[in-house]
C-alpha positions as CSV (number, residue, x, y, z in Angstrom):
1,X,-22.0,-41.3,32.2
2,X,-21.7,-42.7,28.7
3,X,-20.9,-39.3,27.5
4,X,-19.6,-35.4,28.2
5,X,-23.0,-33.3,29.0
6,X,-20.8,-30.4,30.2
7,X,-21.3,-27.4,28.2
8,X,-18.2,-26.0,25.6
9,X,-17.3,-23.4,28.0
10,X,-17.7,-25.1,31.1
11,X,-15.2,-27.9,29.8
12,X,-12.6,-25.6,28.9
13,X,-12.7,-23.5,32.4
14,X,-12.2,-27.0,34.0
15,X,-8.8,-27.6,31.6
16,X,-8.1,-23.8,32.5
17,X,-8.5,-24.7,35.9
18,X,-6.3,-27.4,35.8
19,X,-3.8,-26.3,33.8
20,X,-3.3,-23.0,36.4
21,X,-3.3,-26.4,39.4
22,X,-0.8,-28.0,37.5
23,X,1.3,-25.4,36.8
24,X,0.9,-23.0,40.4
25,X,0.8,-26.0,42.6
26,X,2.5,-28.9,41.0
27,X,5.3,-27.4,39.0
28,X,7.6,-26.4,42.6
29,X,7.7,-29.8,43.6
30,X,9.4,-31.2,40.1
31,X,13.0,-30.1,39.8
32,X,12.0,-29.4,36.2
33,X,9.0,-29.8,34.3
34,X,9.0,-29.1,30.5
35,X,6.6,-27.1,28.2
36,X,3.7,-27.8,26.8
37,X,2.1,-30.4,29.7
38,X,-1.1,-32.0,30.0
39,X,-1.9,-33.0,33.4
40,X,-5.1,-34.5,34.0
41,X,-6.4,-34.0,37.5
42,X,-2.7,-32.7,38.6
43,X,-4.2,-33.0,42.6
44,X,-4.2,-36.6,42.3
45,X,-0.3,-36.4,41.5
46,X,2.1,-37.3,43.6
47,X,5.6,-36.1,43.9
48,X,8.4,-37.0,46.6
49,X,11.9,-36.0,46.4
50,X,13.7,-33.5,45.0
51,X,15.3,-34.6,41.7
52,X,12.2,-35.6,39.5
53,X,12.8,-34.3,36.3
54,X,9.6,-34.2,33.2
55,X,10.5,-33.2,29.6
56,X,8.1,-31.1,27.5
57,X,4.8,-31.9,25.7
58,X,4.1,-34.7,28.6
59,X,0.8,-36.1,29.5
60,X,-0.3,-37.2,33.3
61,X,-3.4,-38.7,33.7
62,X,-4.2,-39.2,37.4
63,X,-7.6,-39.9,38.8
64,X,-9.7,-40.1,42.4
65,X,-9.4,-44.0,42.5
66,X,-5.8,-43.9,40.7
67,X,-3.4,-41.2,41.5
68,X,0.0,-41.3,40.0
69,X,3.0,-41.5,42.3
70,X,6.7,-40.1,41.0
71,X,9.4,-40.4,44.1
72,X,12.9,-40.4,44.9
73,X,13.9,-41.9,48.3
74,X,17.8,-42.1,48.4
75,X,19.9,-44.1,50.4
76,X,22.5,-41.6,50.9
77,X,22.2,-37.9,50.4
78,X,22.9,-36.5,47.2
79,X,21.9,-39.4,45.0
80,X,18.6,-40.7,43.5
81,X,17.4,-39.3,40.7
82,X,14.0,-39.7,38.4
83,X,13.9,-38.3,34.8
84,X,11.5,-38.5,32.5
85,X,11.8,-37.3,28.9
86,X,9.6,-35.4,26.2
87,X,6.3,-36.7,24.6
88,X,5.8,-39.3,27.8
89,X,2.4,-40.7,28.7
90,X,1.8,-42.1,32.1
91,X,-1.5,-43.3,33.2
92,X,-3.7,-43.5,36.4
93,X,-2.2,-45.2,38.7
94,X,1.4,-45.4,37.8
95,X,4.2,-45.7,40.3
96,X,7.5,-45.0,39.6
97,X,10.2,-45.1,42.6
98,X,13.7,-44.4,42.5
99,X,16.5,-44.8,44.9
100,X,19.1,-44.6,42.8
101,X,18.4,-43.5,38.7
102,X,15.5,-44.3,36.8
103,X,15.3,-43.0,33.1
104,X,12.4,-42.7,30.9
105,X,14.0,-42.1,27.1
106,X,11.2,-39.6,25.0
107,X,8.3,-41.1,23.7
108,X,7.8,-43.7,26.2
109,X,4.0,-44.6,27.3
110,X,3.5,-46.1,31.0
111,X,-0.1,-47.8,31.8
112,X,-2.1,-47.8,34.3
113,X,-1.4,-49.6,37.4
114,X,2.5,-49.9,35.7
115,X,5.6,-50.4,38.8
116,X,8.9,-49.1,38.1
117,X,11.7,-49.3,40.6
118,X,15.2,-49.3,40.8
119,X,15.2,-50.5,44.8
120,X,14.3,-53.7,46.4
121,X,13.5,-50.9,49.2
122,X,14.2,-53.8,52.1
123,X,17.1,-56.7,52.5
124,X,16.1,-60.4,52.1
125,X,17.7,-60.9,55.6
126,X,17.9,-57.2,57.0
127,X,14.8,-55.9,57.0
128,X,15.3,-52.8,58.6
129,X,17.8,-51.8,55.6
130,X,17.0,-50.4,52.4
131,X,18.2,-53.6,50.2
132,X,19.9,-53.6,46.7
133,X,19.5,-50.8,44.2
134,X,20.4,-50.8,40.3
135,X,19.7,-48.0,38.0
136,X,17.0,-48.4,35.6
137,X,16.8,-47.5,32.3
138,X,13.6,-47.4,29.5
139,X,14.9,-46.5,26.0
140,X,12.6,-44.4,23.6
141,X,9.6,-45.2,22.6
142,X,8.9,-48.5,24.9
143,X,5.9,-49.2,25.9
144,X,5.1,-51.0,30.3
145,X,1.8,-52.2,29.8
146,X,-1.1,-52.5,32.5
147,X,0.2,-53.1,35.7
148,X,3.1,-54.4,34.6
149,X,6.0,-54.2,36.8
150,X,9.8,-53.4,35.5
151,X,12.4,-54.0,38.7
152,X,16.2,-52.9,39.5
153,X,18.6,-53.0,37.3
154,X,16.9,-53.5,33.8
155,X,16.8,-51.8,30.7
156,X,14.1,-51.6,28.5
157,X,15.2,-51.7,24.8
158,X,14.1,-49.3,22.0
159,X,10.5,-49.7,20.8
160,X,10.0,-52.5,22.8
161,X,6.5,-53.8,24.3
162,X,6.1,-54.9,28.2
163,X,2.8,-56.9,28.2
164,X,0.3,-55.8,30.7
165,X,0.7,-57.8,34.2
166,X,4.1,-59.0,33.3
167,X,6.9,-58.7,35.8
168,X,10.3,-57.8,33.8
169,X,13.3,-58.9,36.0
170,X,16.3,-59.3,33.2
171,X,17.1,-56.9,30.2
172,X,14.3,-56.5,27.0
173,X,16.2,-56.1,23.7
174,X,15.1,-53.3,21.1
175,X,12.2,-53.5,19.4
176,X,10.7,-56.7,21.1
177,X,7.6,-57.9,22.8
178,X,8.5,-59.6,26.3
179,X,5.1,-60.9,28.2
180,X,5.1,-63.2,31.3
181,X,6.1,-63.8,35.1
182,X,9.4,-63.3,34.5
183,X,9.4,-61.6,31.4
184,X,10.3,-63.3,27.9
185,X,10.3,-62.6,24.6
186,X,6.8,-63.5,22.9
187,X,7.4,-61.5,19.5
188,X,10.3,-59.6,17.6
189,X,8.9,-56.5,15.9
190,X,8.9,-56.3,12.1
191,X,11.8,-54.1,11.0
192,X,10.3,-53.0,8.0
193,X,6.7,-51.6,9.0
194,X,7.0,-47.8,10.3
195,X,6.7,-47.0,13.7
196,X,5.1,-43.6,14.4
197,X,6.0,-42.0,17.7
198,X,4.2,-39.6,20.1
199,X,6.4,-36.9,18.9
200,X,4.8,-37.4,15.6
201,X,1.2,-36.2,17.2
202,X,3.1,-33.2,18.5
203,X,4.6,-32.3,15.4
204,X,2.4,-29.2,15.3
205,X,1.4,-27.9,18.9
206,X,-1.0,-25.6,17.2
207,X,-2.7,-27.1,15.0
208,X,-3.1,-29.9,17.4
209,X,-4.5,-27.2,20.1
210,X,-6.5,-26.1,17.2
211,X,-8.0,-29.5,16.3
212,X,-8.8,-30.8,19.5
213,X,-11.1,-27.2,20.1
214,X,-12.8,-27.7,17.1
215,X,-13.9,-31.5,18.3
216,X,-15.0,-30.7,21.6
217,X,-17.0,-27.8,20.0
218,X,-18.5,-30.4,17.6
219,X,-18.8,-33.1,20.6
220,X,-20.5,-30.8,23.2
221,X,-22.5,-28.5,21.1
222,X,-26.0,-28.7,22.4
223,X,-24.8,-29.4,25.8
224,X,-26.4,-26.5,28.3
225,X,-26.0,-25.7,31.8
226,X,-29.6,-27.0,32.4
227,X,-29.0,-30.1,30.7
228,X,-25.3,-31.1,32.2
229,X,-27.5,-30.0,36.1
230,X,-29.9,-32.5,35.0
231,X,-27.1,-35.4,33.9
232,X,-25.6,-35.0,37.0
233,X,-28.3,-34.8,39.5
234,X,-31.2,-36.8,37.8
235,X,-29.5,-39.2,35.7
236,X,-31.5,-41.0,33.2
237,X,-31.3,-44.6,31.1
238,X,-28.9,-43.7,28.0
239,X,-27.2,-40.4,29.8
């Protein structure tokens, strides 16, 4: 579908719906999850372990072909830990796996397909043993692009940028861009144009709330049951 044909009201009983999923069904398994969530189809999230940790005003966006996996598997009881702070985004199909500690800092976006671990998960030689583990940490406001993939022991530096497919095996300094397999640095950032966080877009929750209403309003007036029945069932050229 190139567009929305679901009616106004429709749309907002599916975020409704959603939002009571996320919150009744999803919430228990986290240790913690903060205020002011979005969680975009919350039964395609996955959650393993029992100290996962998600700040307030996040955003989850799982989907059918692309759910989004957040686990702790610990070598000895008592440790592993995954937190992840406020104003986060993490796409479909996102892993994140922690045997030991893996923070997110606030304001930190993960893409699609993006593979964070702090584990090697087996031995080079002992394969029936968990291997190496190294905590892992990703400072505010860094961006893991597409299916990139950050391993043990690295920390990702302030504002920094991980291009999308690159495979980050050493530390990324502040407010760099690091691309490759293994990761270097393609670009330093210019330390005199503003950056503007995620925060920034949450600097009003209700006015934001307000906003977005008033585009869907705008974006699906017109739409009727009869017509989103049709879309869906007799799809035409353009639809």
């Amino acid at each position: 579908m190139r567009r929305d044909h679901r009616p106004y009201l429709l749309k907002k009983l599916d975020l409704k719906f959603q939002n009571f999923f996320a919150g009744h069904f999803l919430r228990p398994q986290f240790e913690a999850l903060g205020d002011g969530f979005t969680i975009i189809k919350p039964w395609h999230v996955i959650v393993f372990g029992n100290a996962v940790r998600v700040g307030n005003y996040v955003n989850i966006i799982a989907s059918n072909e692309k759910k989004v996996r957040l686990s702790v598997w610990p070598k000895k009881v008592g440790e592993g830990r995954l937190v992840i702070g406020d104003y986060c985004l993490v796409c479909p199909g996102a892993r994140i796996s922690a045997a030991l500690e893996i923070v997110i800092e606030d304001n930190c976006m993960i893409a699609s397909d993006a593979y964070i671990t702090d584990s090697d998960w087996h031995d080079i030689y002992n394969r029936i043993t968990s291997g190496k583990t190294s905590p892992v940490l990703i400072k505010e406001n860094a961006w893991i692009g597409d299916s990139a993939i950050v391993c043990k022991g690295v920390t990702i530096g302030e504002n920094s940028i991980v291009g999308a497919g690159s495979v980050v095996t050493d530390d990324v300094p502040p407010n760099t861009i690091v691309a490759g397999n293994p990761a270097k640095v393609v670009k330093i950032l210019n330390e005199n144009e503003k950056i503007t966080k995620r925060s920034h877009w949450y600097s009003d929750p209700a006015n934001l709330s307000e906003e977005i209403d008033r585009l869907d309003r705008s974006n699906l007036s017109g739409n009727t049951i009869l017509h989103w029945l049709r879309a869906v069932t007799f799809p035409k050229q353009g639809d």
